[in-house]
Every structure is written in structure tokens, then in C-alpha cells.
LUMGULO-339117 format. One record per residue (C-alpha): residue in three letters; y, z, x. Coordinates in Angstrom, 3 decimals, decimal comma, padded with zeros to 6 digits. Example, Ala and Ser with C-alpha at 12.3 -4.5 7.8 and 13.67 -1.06 7.14 Angstrom:
# residues 2
   rest          y          z          x
    ala   -004,500    007,800    012,300
    ser   -001,060    007,140    013,670
***
This chain:
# residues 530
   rest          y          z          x
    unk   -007,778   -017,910   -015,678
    unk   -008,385   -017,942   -019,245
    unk   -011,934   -017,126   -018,873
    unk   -011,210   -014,862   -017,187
    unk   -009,423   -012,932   -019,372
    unk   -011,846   -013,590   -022,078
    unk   -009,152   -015,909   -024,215
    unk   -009,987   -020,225   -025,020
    unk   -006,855   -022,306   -024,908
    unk   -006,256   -024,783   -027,548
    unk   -007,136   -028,086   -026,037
    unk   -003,806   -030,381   -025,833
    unk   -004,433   -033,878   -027,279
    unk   -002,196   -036,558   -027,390
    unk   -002,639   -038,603   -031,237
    unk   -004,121   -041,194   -029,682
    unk   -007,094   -038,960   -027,779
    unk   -007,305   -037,360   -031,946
    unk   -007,836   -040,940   -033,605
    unk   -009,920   -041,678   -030,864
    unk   -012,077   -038,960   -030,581
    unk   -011,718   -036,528   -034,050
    unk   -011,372   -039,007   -036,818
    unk   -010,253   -037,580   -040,416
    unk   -013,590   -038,941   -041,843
    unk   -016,201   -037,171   -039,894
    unk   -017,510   -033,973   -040,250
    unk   -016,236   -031,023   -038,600
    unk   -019,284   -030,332   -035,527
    unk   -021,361   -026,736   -036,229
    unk   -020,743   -024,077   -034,533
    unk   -022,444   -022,983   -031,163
    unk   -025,630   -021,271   -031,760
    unk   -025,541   -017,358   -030,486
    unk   -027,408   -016,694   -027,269
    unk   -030,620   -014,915   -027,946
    unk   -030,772   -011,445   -028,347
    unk   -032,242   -009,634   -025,241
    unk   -036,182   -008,067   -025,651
    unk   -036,539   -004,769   -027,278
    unk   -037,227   -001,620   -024,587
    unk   -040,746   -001,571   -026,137
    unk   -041,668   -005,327   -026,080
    unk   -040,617   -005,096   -022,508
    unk   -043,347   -002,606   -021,814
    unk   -045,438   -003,991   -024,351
    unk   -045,766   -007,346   -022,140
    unk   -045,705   -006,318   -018,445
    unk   -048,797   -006,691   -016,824
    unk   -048,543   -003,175   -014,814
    unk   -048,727   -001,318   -017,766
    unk   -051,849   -003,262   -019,396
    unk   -053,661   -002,720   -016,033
    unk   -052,897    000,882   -015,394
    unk   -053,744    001,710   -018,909
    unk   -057,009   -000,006   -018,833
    unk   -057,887    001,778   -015,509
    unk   -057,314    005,022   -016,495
    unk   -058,959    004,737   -019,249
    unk   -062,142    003,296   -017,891
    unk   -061,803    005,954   -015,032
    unk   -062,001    008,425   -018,101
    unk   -064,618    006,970   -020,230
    unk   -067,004    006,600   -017,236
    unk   -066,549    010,244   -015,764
    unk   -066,795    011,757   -019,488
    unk   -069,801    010,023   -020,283
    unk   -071,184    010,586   -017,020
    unk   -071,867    006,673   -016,166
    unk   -073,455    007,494   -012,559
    unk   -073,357    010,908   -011,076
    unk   -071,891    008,718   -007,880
    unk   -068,410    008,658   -009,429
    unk   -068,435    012,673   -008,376
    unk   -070,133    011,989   -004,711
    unk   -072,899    010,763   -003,042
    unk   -075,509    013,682   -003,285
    unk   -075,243    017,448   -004,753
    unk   -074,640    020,192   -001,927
    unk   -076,311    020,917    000,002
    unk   -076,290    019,064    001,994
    unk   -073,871    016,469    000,629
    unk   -071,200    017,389   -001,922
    unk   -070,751    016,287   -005,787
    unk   -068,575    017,741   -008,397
    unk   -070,414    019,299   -011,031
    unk   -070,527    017,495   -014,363
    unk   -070,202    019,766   -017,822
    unk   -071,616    018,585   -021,212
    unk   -070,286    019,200   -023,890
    unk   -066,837    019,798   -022,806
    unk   -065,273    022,666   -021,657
    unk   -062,777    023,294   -023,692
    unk   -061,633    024,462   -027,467
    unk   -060,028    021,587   -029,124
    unk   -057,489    023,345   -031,023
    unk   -056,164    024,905   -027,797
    unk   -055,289    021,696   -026,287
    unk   -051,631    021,910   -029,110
    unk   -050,773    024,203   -026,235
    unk   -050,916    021,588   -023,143
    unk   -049,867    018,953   -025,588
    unk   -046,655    020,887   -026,595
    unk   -045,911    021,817   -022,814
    unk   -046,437    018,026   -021,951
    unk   -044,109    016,757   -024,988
    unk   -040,956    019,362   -023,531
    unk   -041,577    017,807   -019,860
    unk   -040,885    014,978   -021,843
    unk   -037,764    016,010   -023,598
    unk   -036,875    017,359   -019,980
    unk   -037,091    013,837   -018,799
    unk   -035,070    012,539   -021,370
    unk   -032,097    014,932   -020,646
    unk   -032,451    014,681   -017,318
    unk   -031,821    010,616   -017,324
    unk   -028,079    011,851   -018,272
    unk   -027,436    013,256   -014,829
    unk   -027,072    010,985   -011,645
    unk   -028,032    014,111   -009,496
    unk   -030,237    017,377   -011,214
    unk   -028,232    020,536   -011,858
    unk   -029,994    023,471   -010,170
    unk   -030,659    024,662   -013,564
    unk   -032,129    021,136   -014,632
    unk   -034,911    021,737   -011,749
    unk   -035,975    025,312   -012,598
    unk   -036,116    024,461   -015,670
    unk   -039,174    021,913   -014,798
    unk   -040,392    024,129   -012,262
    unk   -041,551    026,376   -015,336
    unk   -042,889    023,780   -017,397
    unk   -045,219    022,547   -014,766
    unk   -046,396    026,085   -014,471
    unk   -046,934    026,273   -017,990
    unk   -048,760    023,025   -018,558
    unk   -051,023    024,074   -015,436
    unk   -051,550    027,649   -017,704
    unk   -051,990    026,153   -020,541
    unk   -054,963    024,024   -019,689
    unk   -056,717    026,712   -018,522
    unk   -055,808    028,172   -021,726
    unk   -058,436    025,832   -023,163
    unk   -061,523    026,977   -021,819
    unk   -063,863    029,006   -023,574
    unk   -063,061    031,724   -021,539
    unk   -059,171    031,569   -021,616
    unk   -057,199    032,099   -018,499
    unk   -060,028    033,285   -015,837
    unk   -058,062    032,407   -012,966
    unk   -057,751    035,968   -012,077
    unk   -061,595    036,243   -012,052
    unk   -061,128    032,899   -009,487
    unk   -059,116    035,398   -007,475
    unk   -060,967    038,354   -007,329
    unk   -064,695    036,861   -007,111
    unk   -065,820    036,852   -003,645
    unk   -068,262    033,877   -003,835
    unk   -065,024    032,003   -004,511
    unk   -063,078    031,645   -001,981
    unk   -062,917    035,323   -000,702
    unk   -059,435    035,938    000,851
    unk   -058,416    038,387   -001,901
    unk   -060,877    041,158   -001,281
    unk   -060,656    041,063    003,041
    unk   -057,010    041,090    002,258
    unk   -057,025    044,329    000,639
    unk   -058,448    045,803    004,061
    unk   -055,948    044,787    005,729
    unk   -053,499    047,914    006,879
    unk   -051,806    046,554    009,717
    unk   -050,782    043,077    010,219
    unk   -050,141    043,110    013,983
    unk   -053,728    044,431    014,826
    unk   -055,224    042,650    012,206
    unk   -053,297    039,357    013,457
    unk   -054,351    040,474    017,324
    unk   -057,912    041,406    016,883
    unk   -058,991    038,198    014,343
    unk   -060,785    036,317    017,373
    unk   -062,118    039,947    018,555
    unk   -065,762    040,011    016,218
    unk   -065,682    036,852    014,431
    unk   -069,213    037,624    012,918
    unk   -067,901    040,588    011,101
    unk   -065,179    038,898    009,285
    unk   -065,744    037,374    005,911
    unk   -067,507    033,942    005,282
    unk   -063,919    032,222    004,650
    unk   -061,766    033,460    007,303
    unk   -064,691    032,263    009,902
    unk   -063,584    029,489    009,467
    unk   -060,290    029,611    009,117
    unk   -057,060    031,020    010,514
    unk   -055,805    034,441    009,562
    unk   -052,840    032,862    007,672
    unk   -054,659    032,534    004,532
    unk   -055,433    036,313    004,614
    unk   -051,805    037,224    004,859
    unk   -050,479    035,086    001,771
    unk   -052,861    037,496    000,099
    unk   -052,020    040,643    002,079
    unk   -048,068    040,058    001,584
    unk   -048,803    039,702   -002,559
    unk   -050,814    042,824   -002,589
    unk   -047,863    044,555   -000,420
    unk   -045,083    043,337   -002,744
    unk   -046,858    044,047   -005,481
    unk   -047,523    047,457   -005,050
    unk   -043,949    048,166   -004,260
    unk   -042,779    047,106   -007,877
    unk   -041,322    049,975   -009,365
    unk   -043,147    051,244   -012,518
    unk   -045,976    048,327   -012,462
    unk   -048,982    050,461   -011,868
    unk   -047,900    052,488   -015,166
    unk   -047,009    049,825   -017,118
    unk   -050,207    047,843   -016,206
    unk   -053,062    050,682   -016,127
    unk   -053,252    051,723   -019,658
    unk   -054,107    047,989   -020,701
    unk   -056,551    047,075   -016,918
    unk   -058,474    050,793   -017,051
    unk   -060,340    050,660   -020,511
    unk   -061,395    046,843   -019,369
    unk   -062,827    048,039   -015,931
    unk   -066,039    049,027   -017,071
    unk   -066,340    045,655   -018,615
    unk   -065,776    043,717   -015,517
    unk   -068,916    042,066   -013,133
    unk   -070,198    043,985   -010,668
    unk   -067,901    041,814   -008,225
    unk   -064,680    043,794   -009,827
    unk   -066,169    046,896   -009,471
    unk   -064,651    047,830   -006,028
    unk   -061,436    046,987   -006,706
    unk   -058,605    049,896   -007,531
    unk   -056,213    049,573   -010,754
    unk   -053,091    048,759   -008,842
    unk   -055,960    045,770   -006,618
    unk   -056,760    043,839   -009,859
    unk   -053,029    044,436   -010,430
    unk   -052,319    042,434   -007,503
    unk   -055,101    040,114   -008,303
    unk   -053,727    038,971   -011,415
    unk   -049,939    038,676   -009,534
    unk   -051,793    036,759   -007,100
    unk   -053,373    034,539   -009,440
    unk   -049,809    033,652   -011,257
    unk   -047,822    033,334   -007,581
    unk   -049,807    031,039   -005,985
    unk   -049,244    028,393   -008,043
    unk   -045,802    029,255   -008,915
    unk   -045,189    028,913   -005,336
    unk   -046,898    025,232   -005,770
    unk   -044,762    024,785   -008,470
    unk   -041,701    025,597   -006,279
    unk   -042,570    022,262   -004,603
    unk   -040,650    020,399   -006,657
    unk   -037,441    021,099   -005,191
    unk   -037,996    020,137   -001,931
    unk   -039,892    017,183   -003,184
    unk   -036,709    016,211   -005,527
    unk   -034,377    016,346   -002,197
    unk   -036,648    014,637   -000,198
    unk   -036,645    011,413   -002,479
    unk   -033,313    011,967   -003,628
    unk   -032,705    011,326    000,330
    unk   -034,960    008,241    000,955
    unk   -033,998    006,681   -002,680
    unk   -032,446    006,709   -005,987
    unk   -032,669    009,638   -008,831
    unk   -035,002    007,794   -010,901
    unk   -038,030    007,848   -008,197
    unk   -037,162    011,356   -007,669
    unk   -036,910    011,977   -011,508
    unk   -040,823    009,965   -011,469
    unk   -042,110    012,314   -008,357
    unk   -041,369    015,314   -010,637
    unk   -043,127    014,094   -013,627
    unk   -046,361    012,596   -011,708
    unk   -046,634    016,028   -009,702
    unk   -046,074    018,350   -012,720
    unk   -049,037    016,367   -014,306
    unk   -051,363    016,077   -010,750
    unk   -055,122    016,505   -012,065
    unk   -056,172    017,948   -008,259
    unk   -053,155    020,702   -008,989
    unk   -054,268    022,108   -012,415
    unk   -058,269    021,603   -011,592
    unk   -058,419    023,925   -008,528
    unk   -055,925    026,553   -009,963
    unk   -055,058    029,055   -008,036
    unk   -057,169    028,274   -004,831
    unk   -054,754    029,722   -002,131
    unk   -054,753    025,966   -000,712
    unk   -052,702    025,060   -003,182
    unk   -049,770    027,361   -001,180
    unk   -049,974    024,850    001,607
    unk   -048,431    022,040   -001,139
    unk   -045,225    024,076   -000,907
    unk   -045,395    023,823    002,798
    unk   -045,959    020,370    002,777
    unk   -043,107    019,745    000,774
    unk   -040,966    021,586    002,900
    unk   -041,635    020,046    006,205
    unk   -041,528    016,413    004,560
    unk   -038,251    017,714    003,347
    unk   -036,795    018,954    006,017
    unk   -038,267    015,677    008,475
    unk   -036,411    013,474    006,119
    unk   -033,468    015,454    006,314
    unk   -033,571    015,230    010,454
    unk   -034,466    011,960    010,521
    unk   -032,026    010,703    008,289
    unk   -028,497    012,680    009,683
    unk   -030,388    012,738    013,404
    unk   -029,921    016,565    013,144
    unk   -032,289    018,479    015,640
    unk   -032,304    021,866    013,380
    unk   -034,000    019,650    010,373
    unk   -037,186    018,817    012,630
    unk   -037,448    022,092    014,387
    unk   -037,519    024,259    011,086
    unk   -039,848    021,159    009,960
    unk   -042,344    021,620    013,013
    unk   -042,233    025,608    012,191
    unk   -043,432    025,014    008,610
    unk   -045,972    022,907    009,815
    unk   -047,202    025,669    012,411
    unk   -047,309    027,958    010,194
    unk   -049,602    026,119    007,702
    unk   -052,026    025,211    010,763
    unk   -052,146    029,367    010,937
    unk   -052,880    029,423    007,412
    unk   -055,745    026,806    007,581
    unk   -056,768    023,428    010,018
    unk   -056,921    021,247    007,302
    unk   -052,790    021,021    007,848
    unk   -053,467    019,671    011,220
    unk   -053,115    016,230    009,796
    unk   -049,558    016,664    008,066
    unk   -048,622    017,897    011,936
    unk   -049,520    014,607    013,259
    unk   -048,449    012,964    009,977
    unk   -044,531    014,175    011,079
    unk   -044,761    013,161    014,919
    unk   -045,787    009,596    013,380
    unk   -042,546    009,770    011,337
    unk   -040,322    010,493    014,057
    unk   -042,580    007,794    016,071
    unk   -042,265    004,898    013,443
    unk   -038,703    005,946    012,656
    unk   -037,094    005,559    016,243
    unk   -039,538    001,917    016,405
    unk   -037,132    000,879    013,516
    unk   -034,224    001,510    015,231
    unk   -035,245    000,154    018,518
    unk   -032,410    000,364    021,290
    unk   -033,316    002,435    024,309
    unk   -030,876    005,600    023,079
    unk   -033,135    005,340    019,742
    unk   -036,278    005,699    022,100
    unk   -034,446    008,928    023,608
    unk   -033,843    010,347    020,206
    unk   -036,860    009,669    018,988
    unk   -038,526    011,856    021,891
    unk   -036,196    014,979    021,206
    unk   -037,305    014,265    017,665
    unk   -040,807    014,777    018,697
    unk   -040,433    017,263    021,044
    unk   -038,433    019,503    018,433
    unk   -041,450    019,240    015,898
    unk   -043,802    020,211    018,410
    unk   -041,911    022,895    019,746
    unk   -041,860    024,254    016,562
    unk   -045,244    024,155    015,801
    unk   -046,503    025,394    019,128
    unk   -043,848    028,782    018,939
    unk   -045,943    029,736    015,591
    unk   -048,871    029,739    017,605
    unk   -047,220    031,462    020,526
    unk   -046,100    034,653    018,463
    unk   -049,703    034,997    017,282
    unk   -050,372    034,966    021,227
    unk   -047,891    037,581    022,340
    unk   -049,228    039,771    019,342
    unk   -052,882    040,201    021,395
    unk   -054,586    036,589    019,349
    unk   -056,337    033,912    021,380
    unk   -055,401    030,696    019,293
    unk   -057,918    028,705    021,439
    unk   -060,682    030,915    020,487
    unk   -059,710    031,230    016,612
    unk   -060,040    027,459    016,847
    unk   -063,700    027,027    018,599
    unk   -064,707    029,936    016,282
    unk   -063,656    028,148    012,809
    unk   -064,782    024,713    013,691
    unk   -068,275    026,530    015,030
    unk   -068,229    028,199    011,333
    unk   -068,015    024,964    009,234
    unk   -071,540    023,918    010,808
    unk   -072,603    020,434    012,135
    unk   -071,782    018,392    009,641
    unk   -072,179    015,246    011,449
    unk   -075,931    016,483    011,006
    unk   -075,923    017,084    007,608
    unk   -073,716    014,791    005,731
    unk   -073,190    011,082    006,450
    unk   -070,235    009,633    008,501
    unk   -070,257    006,102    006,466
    unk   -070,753    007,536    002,963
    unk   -067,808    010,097    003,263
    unk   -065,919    007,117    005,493
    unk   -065,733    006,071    001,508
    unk   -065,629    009,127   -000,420
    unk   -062,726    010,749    001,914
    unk   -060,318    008,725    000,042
    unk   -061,782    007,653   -002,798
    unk   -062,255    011,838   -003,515
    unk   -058,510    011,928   -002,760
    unk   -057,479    009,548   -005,012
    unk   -059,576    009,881   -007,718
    unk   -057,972    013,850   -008,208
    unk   -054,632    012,319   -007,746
    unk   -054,805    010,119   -010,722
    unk   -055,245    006,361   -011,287
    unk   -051,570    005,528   -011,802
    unk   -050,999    007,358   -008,555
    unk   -053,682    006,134   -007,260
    unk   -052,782    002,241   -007,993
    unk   -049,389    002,693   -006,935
    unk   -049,734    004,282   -003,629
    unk   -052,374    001,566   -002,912
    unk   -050,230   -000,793   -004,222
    unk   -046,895    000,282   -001,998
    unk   -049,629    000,313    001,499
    unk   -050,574   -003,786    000,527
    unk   -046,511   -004,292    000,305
    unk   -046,188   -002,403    003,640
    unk   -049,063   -004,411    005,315
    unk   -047,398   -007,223    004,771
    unk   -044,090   -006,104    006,293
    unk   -045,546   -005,855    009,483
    unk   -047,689   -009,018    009,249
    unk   -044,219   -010,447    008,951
    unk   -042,319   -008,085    011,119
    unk   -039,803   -007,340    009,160
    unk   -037,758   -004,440    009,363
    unk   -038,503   -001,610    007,460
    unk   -036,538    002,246    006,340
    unk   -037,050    005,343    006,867
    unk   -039,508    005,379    003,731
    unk   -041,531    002,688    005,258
    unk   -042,055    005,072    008,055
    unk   -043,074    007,524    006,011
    unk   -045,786    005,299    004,288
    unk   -047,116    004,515    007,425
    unk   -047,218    007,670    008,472
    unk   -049,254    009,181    005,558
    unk   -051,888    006,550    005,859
    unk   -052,161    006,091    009,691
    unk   -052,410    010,083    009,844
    unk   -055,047    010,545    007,231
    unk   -056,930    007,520    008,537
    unk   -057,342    009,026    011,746
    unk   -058,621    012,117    010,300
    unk   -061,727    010,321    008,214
    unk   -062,505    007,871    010,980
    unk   -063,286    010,766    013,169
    unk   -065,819    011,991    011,285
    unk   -064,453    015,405    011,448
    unk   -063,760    015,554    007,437
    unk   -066,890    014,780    004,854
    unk   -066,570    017,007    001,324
    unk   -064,348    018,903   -001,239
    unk   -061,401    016,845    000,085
    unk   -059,440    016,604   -002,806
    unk   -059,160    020,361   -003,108
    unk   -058,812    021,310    000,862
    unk   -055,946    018,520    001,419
    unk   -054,246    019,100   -001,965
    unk   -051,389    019,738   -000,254
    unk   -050,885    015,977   -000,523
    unk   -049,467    015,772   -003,554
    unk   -045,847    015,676   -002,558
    unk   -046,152    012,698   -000,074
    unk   -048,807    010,767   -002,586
    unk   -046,245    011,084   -005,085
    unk   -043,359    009,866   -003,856
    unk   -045,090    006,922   -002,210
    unk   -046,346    005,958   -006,144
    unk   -043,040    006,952   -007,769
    unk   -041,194    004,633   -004,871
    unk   -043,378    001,767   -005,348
    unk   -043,368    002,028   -009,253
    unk   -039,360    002,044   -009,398
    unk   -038,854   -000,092   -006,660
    unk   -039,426   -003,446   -008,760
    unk   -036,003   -005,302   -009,791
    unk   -036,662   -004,640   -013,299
    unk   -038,875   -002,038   -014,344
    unk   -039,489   -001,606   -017,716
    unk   -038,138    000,586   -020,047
    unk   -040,746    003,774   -020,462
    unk   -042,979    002,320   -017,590
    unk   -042,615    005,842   -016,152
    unk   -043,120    008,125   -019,132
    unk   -046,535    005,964   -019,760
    unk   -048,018    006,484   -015,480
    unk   -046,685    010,390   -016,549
    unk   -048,608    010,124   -019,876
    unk   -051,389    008,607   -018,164
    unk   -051,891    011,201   -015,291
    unk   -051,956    014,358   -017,513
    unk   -054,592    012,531   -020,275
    unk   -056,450    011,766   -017,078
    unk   -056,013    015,499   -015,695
    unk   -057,231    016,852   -019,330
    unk   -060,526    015,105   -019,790
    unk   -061,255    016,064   -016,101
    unk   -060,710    019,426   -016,981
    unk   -062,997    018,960   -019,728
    unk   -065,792    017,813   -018,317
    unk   -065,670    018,482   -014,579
    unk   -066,791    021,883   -012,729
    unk   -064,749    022,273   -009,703
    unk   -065,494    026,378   -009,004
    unk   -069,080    026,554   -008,953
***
């Protein structure tokens, strides 16, 4: 009881226990010595093992690609008919323009610091980083010779080529029903793809030119600069390059917009310091500020939203949460294939999930779970049917358009460079800690023990995306085509780096400060738009 209240008692002694025990002539005993003082924050970080390893990593990740140790570290072969990143020397980049990346970096920073006071962001807290990963994405463009040319990106047709067949486009029904009508007369990209890509464009353009007062606001400063432009720009109308350069800025603010969804999810499956970690590792993602604004980089957004929305189901077994889940999905399958694998990536979710639980009523719900994704999926697909589209032959048509690449590029070298491209763009501390959480998860199962919601999702992302590069169906560019992994890869890294029983103080400001060193040299020396 008295230590309890945090008083001693005086010890009762009779005189004889005193004469006995505490004679006059000895001396009095020292005091207790003070318990030592706990570690500084920085000592803790200073000493844990973690830290030493991911620093060394990244930085011999950067040294080798800078100094271009073996052109191997970029791929196995230039294109054609294999695929390598192209290597710059010297840099790309003005050094006195990196104070602006820097200074963006150091307020995520302060954002992260004032965001530790909350247990749960304000909505304020979260558009507030929304902007500043914008801005650091910007601002390391804003270090190339050439400044911001991601509207050139946009409007060059040997890009990517959505922008200018977008323009064309007058009516979205017919264009919609007559895309599998001529497939030889459409442009080079949309062969091989799915008209959704087209219509992010086409419904940018359309807003666009519906702002009041933009045209004269923006044609004094675009019409003295026409005459200026490549020969590539010189079909394009004032109010078009208008919409180019709106284009250019939307598509990754849209990316950007990820981060809400991508907050909820892990706010969902953990506590608010992994989501406060996913935020910072995905602001800084080297895959997300090297292929700005490729329209791929849309389909993050839609990642983010399904996994959102599949945790949300899965989680409350609500049936509206998977359905709007499977729709999101369909609709990035219209915009381009390469989502096919986050569609199989949430019926493994709802698979794994209801194996957790187990009972027969679990294997009941986990069915409607999978039903409602697919259902979802499919009715995207159906509209484009009832609108006068063949989905079947869209499909035959784009996978005819990519070529035989089982001809052309090898099955066991990109068996390799699938992931390795994938996590190499993602950045090392990523990288190592998504790894990292898989070898924890493998040895769950070895010892069949049970596992969350989280560990379903884990299994899910690699299981999926295993699938994919086994069949051979995927060899090149895959860190820019399945960028829209970013969400899942970092919560996996930001769960596995905060799941530890003491982490230490900082640990995830230094994997932050890590990936966005990593993403800067890689924008220095690396050629992703060739």
C-alpha cells in the first residue's frame, strides 16, 4: 500500500533490533545510486542496426547507378528488343535549383512534425500534404535544364500520345462504341490499350475549355510562344496547349489525391503512425516524380481507392464497400490492362480474408465478398457493351498490338527484372521493408499462425503480382506501367517499419529522407522519356 502510493514508512525497530543492527559508531550507509538515465532519441537511432543497413543500401544503390557501375543495374539489354533505362552524364540537373526540392522536402518535414500532435489528421492536416507532394514532384522537375517540360511530355506524340487523339474526340458515346470498329486507324497507344486512357484526356480538355475567362487570360502569354514550339505543337489550337498544360498539372494532382484514401486505408488496418509513414514514403516515391505526368500515374488514385474501399468492406463486412471497390477497379481495366492485376489482387483479399476467419458462414461471406467485386468490375465493362463496344475484341486487339514478346524479350531475364524494376523505382527503404514484412509473413504460414486483415493484404499483393511475371505476359518499363503500386508498396513498408516493439526515435524521418535523396540522384542521372 505504501508503494503504492509512492510514500516509504519509517521502519519500526525495537532498541534492541537498533544496538543490534545500527550501532552509534558506524557510519551512516550511502545513499542508493540513481537508476541510469534512459538513451538519448538520437543514440537510439544512432545504434539500431536497421538504420545502418538501410543507409548503407541506399547509398550504394546511389553511388552505383550515378557512376554507372554496369549498365545491368537499368536492364538486361537496350530496346529493342529488350528494355534499359537510359543513363545521362553529367547530370541533369542545375545545382542551385535543387534549394527548391530541398525546401519543399524540409516543410513535409515540419508537416510531419505537427502532424505527430494529432491522434487522427484534420482534413486540413491532409490537404495540406497533398500540396506539398505536388510541389516537391514540381520542383524536381524544376531542376532540369529545361525547367518544367512536362507539358511538352503531354503534348509530344512520340510520348505517350493520348493527348492529341483526345482532342478528336467529339462524342464520347460513338467514340466509346466504335473503338474496336478500325483498330488500325487509331493511334499507336490506344492499340493497345482501352479507350479509358483517351477519356481522362478528353474530360480535361472538356473542363478546361468550359473555364470562364481562361482562353483570354492564357492567350496573350501561349500565342507569341507558338511559333517557337516543335513542329509536334504546331497543330494544336491556343485553348489545346491550354488544356495541355491543365493536363499536365491534373494528372498528378489527381496522384497526389491518393493520399487520402491511402491515409484511411492504414488508419483502418493500423495505428496513425504507419499511416503518418505511408504519407511521407509516397510523397517522396522516385517511380512518382520520374515518370511525371504519364497518364498511368491516374491509375495510382484508383488503386488507392479500391484498396480503400476493400479494406473498408472487409473490415465492417459491408457489401457497398466491395461493390464501389470492384467498380473502381473496372474502370481502371477500361483505362488500361495493366490494372488487371490489382482486380485479382482484391478477389485474393476477400479470398485470404474469409480463410482467416474460417467457419462455414465466413466461407459464405467471403463468396458475396467476391461476387460483389466482380460484379462490379464486370458492370463497367457491360455499359461499354450496351453503348455499341465489343470488350472481347478491344482485348484481342491490344494484346495483338503489344507484339510477341515472348519472341523478343526473355521470360527468365525479366522473371528477375519484373521485380527488381519495381523495386528499384520504389526506393531501397521501401524496397527492404516490403521484402522484409513478405519473410515475416512466410513464416506465419510455415507456422500457421493466424494472421489480420493486413496479412491478407500482403499476401495478396505478392501472390497477385507473382502470378502476373510467372506468366510471362509482363517483360519491360514495369516500374512506370504498374506505378499504380505505390499505395499498397507503401503501406506494406510503413507497416513493417512501425510494427517493431520499439522503433526508434526518427527511424521514419531517415527511410523518408532516404527515399527522396534516392528519387533526386535518379532524377539526375536517369532518362526515363526517351
Amino acid at each position: 500500500a505504501h508503494r503504492a502510493s509512492g510514500k516509504v514508512a519509517p521502519m519500526q525497530t525495537s532498541p534492541s533490533t537498533q544496538s543490534a543492527h545500527a550501532p552509534s559508531s558506524a557510519p551512516p550507509s550511502a545513499p542508493p545510486s540513481a537508476p541510469p538515465s534512459a538513451p538519448p532519441p538520437w543514440r537510439n537511432l544512432l545504434v539500431d542496426r536497421s538504420a545502418w543497413l538501410i543507409v548503407g543500401l541506399t547509398l550504394l544503390v546511389c553511388i552505383a547507378i550515378a557512376a554507372n557501375v554496369t549498365p545491368l543495374l537499368r536492364g538486361p539489354a537496350p530496346y529493342p528488343p529488350e528494355w534499359q533505362w537510359d543513363y545521362v552524364w553529367p547530370p541533369n540537373l542545375i545545382l542551385w535549383r535543387l534549394i527548391a526540392p530541398l525546401s519543399v522536402a524540409g516543410l513535409i518535414g515540419a508537416w510531419a512534425a505537427l502532424a505527430r500532435r494529432f491522434e487522427r489528421q484534420p482534413w486540413w492536416s491532409l490537404l495540406l500534404v497533398i500540396g506539398l507532394a505536388l510541389a516537391f514532384r514540381l520542383a524536381v522537375q524544376f531542376t532540369l535544364p529545361s525547367g518544367l517540360d512536362i507539358v511538352a511530355r503531354t503534348l509530344n506524340p512520340t510520348y505517350f500520345g493520348y493527348f492529341g487523339p483526345a482532342t478528336e474526340v467529339d462524342n464520347v458515346l460513338n467514340f466509346v462504341g466504335t473503338y474496336d470498329d478500325n483498330p488500325e486507324q487509331l493511334a499507336y497507344r490506344q492499340q493497345s490499350k482501352a479507350p479509358g486512357n483517351t477519356l481522362i484526356f478528353w474530360g480535361i480538355i472538356e473542363l478546361t475549355e468550359r473555364l470562364p475567362g481562361v482562353e483570354q487570360i492564357a492567350a496573350p502569354v501561349i500565342e507569341p510562344r507558338l511559333a517557337a514550339l516543335p513542329d509536334w505543337a504546331a497543330d494544336y489550337t491556343v485553348m489545346e496547349v491550354i488544356a495541355g498544360v491543365a493536363a499536365s498539372v491534373t494528372i498528378p494532382a489527381l496522384s497526389a489525391l491518393s493520399i487520402i484514401p491511402l491515409y484511411l486505408a492504414a488508419r483502418r488496418l493500423g495505428r496513425e503512425r504507419t499511416a503518418r509513414l505511408s504519407i511521407a514514403l509516397f510523397a517522396f516515391y522516385p517511380a512518382l516524380t520520374l515518370f511525371i505526368p504519364v497518364v498511368d500515374d491516374v491509375q495510382t488514385l484508383i488503386a488507392a481507392l479500391g484498396f480503400w474501399l476493400a479494406v473498408e468492406g472487409l473490415c465492417q463486412s459491408k457489401g457497398w464497400p466491395l461493390l464501389l471497390a470492384g467498380i473502381i477497379a473496372g474502370c481502371g481495366t477500361f483505362a488500361s490492362y495493366s490494372m488487371l492485376p490489382f482486380l485479382l489482387l482484391l478477389f485474393l483479399m476477400a479470398l485470404f480474408h474469409a480463410l482467416s476467419l474460417g467457419s462455414q458462414a465466413n466461407w459464405q461471406r467471403g463468396l458475396r465478398d467476391l461476387s460483389l467485386v466482380g460484379l462490379g468490375s464486370v458492370g463497367v465493362w457491360l455499359i461499354a457493351w450496351i453503348v455499341g463496344m465489343n470488350p472481347i475484341t478491344v482485348f484481342f486487339n491490344a494484346m495483338g498490338a503489344h507484339g510477341d514478346l515472348s519472341s523478343t524479350r526473355s521470360y527468365w531475364l525479366w522473371l528477375f527484372y519484373n521485380p527488381y524494376d519495381l523495386l528499384l523505382f520504389a526506393g531501397v527503404p521501401v524496397a527492404y521493408h516490403a521484402l522484409r514484412e513478405l519473410g515475416l509473413l512466410v513464416g506465419k504460414l510455415r507456422q500457421r499462425s493466424p494472421w489480420e486483415l493486413g496479412d491478407s493484404v500482403t499476401l495478396a499483393f505478392y501472390v497477385a503480382f507473382a502470378l502476373l511475371f510467372l506468366s510471362g505476359a509482363w517483360r519491360g518499363e514495369t516500374a512506370r506501367a504498374l506505378m499504380y503500386v505505390a499505395p499498397l508498396l507503401v503501406w506494406i513498408a510503413a507497416h513493417n517499419a512501425t510494427d517493431e516493439t520499439v522503433t526508434p526515435i526518427g527511424y521514419g524521418s531517415l527511410l523518408a529522407a532516404l527515399t527522396m535523396v534516392q528519387t533526386l540522384v535518379f532524377h539526375a542521372v536517369l532518362e526515363v522519356y526517351h
